[in-house]
Residue, then its C-alpha position, 0 to 999 in steps of 0.5 A: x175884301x171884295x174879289x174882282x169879277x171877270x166881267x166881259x164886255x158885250x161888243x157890237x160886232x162878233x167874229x165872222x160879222x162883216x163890218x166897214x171901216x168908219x176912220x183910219x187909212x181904210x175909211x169906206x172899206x169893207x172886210x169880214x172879221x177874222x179874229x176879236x181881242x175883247x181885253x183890248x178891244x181890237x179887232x183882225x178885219x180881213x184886208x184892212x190895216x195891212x202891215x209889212x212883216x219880215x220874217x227870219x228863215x226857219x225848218x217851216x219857211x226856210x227862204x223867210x222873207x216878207x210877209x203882209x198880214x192884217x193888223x188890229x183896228x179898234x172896234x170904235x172904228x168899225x161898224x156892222x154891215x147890215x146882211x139885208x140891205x149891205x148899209x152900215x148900220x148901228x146895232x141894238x139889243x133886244x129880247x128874242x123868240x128864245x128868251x135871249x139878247x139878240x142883235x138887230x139893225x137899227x136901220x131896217x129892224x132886222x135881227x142879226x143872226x150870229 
């Protein structure tokens, strides 16, 4: 019997990328990526998709109240900044100086360092 390989899929975008939302509510706007779900493919863009969350009083916050706080868009609706030109842009991968997969910007050509 064959076991199951843990195979993680390669996104087109990585934590601390700046990215613009192309669908949704938010279409147009830009945010840094806080946080990635690479089971789901979700991703917690900084101001983008703000939800209302209301949270009971504990020892830590004893008023509670309501908090908003981002929620997870699916990363087929985002698409990466390109640092140089501040254009979205598509990635693609190609092999670096060092031997290694590196992204660049299908726009300008540029590699993306992160």
């Amino acid at each position: 019997m064959a076991s199951k390989i843990n195979k993680q899929t390669k996104l087109h975008v990585k934590t601390g990328d700046t990215v613009k939302v192309i669908a949704g509510d938010d279409k147009g706007k830009t945010g840094k990526i806080l946080a990635i779900d690479t089971q789901k493919q979700r991703a917690f863009v900084e101001g983008i998709n703000m939800v209302t969350k209301h949270v009971k009083p504990t020892a830590a916050k004893p008023q509670g109240g309501i908090e908003k706080k981002e929620a997870s868009v699916h990363i087929s609706n985002l698409m990466l900044v390109d640092p140089k030109s501040g254009e979205a842009t598509r990635i693609g991968r190609k092999m670096g100086d060092n031997g290694k997969l590196v992204r660049y910007a299908k726009k300008t050509g540029e590699v993306i360092n992160g």
